[in-house]
C-alpha positions in Angstrom: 32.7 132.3 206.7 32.1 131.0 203.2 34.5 131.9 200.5 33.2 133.9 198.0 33.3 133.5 193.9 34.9 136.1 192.8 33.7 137.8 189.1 35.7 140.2 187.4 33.7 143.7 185.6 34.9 146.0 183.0 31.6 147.5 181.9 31.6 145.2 178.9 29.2 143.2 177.0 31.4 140.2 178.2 31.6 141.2 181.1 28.4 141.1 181.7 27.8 137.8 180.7 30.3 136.7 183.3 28.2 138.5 185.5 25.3 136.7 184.9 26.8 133.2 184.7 28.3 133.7 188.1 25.4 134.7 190.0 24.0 131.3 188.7 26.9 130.0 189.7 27.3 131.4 193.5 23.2 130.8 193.4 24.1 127.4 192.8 26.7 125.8 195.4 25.1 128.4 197.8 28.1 131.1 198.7 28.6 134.8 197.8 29.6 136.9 194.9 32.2 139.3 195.3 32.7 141.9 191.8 36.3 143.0 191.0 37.1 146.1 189.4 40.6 146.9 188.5 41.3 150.4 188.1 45.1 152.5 188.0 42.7 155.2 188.7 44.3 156.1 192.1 47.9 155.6 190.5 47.9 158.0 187.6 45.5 160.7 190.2 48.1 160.5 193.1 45.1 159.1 194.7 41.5 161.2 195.8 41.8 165.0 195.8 41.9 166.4 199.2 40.2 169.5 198.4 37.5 171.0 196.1 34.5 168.9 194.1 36.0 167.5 191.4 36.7 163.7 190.9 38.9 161.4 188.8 36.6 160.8 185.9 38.1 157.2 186.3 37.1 157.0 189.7 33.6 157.5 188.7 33.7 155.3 186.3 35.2 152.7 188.2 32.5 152.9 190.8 29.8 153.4 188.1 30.9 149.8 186.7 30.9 148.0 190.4 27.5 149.4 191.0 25.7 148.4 187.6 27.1 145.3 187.8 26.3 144.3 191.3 22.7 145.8 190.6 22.3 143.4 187.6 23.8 140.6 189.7 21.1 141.4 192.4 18.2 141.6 190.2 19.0 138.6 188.6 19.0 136.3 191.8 17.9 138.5 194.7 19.2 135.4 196.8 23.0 135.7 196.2 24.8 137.8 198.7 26.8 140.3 196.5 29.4 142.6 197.4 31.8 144.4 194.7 34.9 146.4 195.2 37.5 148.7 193.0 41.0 147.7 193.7 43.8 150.4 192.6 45.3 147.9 190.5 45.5 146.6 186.6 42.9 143.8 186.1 45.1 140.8 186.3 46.7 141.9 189.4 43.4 142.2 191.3 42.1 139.4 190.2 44.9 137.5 191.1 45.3 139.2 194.5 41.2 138.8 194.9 41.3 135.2 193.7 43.9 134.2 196.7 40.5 134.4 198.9 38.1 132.9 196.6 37.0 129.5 195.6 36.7 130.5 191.7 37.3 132.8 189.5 35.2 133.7 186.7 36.2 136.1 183.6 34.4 137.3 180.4 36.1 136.0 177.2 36.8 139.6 175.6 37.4 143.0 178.1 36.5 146.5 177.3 38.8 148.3 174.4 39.8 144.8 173.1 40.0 144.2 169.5 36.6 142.1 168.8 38.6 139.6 166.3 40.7 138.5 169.4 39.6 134.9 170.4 40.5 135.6 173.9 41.2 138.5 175.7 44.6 139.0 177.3 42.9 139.5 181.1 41.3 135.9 181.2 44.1 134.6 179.1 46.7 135.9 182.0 44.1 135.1 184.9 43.5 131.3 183.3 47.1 130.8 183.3 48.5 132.4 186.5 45.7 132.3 189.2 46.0 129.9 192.5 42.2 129.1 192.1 39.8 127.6 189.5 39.7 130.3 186.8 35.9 130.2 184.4 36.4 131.8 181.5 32.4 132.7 180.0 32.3 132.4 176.5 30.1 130.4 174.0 26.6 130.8 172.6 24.0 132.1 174.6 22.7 128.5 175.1 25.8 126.9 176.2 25.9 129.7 178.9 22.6 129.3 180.3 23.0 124.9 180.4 21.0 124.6 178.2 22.7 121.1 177.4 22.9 119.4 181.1 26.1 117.8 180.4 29.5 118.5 181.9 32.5 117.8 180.3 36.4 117.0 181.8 39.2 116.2 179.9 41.4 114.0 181.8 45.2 114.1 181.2 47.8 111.6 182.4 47.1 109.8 185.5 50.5 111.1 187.2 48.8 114.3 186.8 46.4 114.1 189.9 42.3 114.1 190.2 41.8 117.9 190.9 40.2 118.5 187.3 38.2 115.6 187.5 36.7 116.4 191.1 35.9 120.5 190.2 33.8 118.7 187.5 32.2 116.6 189.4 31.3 119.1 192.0 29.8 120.9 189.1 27.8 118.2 188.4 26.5 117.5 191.0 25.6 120.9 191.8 23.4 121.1 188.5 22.2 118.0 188.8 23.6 116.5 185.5 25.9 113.8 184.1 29.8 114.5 183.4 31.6 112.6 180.3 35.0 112.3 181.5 37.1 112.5 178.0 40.1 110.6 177.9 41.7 111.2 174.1 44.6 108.6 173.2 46.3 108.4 169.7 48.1 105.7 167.5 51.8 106.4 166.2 51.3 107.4 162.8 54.1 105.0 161.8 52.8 102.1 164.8 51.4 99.0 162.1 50.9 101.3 159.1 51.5 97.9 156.7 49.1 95.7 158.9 45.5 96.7 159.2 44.9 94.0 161.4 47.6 94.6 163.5 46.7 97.9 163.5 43.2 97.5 164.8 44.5 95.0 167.7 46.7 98.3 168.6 43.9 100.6 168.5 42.3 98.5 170.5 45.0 98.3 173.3 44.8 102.3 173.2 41.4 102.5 173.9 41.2 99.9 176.5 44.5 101.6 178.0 42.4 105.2 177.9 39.8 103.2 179.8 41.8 102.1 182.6 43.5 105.5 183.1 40.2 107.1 183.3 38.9 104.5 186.1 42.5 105.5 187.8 41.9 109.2 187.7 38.3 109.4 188.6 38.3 106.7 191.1 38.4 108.3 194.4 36.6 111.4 193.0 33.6 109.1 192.2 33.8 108.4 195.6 33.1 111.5 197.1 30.3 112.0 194.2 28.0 109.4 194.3 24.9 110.5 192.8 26.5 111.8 189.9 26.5 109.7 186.8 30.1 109.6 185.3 30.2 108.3 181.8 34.1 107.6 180.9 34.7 108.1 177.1 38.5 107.2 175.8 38.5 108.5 172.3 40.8 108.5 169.2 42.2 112.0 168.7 44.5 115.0 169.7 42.8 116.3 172.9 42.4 119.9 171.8 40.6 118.7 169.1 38.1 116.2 170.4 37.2 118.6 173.5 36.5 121.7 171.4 34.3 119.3 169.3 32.8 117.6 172.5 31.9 121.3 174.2 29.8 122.4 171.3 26.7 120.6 173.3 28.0 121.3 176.8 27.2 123.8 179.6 30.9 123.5 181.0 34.1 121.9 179.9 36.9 121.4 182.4 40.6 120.9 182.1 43.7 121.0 184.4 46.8 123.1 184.0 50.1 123.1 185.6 51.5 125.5 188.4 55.3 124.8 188.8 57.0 126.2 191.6 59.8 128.8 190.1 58.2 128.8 187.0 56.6 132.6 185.8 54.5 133.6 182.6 51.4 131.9 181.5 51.0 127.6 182.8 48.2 126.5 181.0 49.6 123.8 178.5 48.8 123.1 175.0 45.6 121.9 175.6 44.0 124.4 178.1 45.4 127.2 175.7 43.2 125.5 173.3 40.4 124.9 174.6 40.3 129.0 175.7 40.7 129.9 172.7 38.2 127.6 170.6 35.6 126.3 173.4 32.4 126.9 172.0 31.2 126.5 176.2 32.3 128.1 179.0 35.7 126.7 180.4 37.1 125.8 183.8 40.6 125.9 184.2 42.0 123.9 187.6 45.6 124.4 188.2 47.7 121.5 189.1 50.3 121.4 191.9 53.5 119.3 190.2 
């Protein structure tokens, strides 16, 4: 049996776009789309009423959401296989729970009731940094949604760090047909040579070629596995944060790893995934690292 995507649905605008980019998505690398609705309904009701007409009005709602959405998700691609479900639980939790039996995850940027200045909602910020599966959060212009840019973009951390970013990206690739610019950023000491320009360039140069080899490194058996995709490897000067929210303004994905540490709780994204979720102007892929 193929394991699903699963997409997350609150009834809002967001939401919806998530909606839409996953069914793309799923239509894509040809598996099913399964719709997540969190709701306490059955919590704060003591569960359905065993007698008389009368419903939870959260209960309808609930199953209003689920069925708009999967309605939209059919009419969009009639060729995705689409199931949706309301789970008795807050959103994080069943999108956690749901995303233990799904290849991805994929969020809107902003849920329903949040405050519209937020940069991130708090759902896809706790999904992104707690989930056992890739976690997409949708956000972005319109065009950056739809690919308009056929470019994929990974940021690659330390080698010690493992491949797993690196092949999610290029299994994106290759399922959209595209290149991927693997980003590797490196930076100078600000005190390394600050007297000797010369000597400064030499160690510049030494950083750049060292960013070079550590992408090879990283990407190496990845590539492998990927042929047909055309990987261009870009070591650039800069914090990472930085040059990848840059670097995503003309992308249709941007991918980065995260860490999962056994014992540890709370949010494991690191510096530069909370970044990038926060700032991306492009939808971004979050691929949790075992270490």
């Amino acid at each position: 049996m193929e394991t699903p995507m699963v997409v997350g649905v609150d009834g809002s605008d967001s939401s919806l776009d998530a909606v839409d980019w996953a069914v793309d998505e799923a239509a894509r690398h040809g598996v099913p789309l399964r719709l997540v609705y969190g709701s306490l309904w059955e919590r704060y009701e003591g569960g359905r009423p065993s007698f008389g007409t009368d419903r939870p009005a959260d209960e309808i709602m609930a199953e209003h959401i689920i069925a708009s959405g999967a309605e939209r998700a059919r009419l969009r691609d009639p060729g995705v296989k689409v199931s949706g479900e309301v789970l008795p639980e807050d959103a994080v939790s069943a999108l956690l729970r749901a995303g233990q039996e799904a290849s991805a995850l994929i969020t809107g940027s902003r849920g329903r009731g949040e405050l519209t200045g937020r940069l991130l909602g708090s759902v896809g910020l706790a999904v992104a940094g707690r989930a056992e599966c890739p976690v997409i959060v949708v956000r972005g212009p319109e065009r950056n949604r739809r690919g308009a840019f056929g470019r994929v973009v990974v940021g690659v951390g330390d080698p010690a760090e493992g491949s797993g970013a690196a092949g999610f990206a290029l299994r994106e690739a290759e399922a959209r047909g595209c290149a991927l610019e693997a980003v590797r950023a490196w930076r100078c000491a600000a005190h390394e040579h600050a007297d000797h320009p010369l000597l400064a360039d030499d160690a510049a140069r030494v950083h750049a070629e060292q960013a070079s080899a550590e992408l090879t490194d990283v990407l190496r058996e990845a590539v492998r596995d990927h042929p047909r995709v055309e990987v261009r490897r870009v070591p650039v000067e800069g914090p990472a944060h930085k040059v990848l929210v840059e670097m995503s303004a003309d992308a249709d994905l941007l991918v980065v790893g995260a860490p999962r540490r056994q014992g540890r709780f709370g949010l494991q994204l690191g510096r530069v995934a909370h970044a990038l979720l926060h700032h991306s102007h492009c939808p971004v892929a979050v691929v949790p690292r075992r270490g």
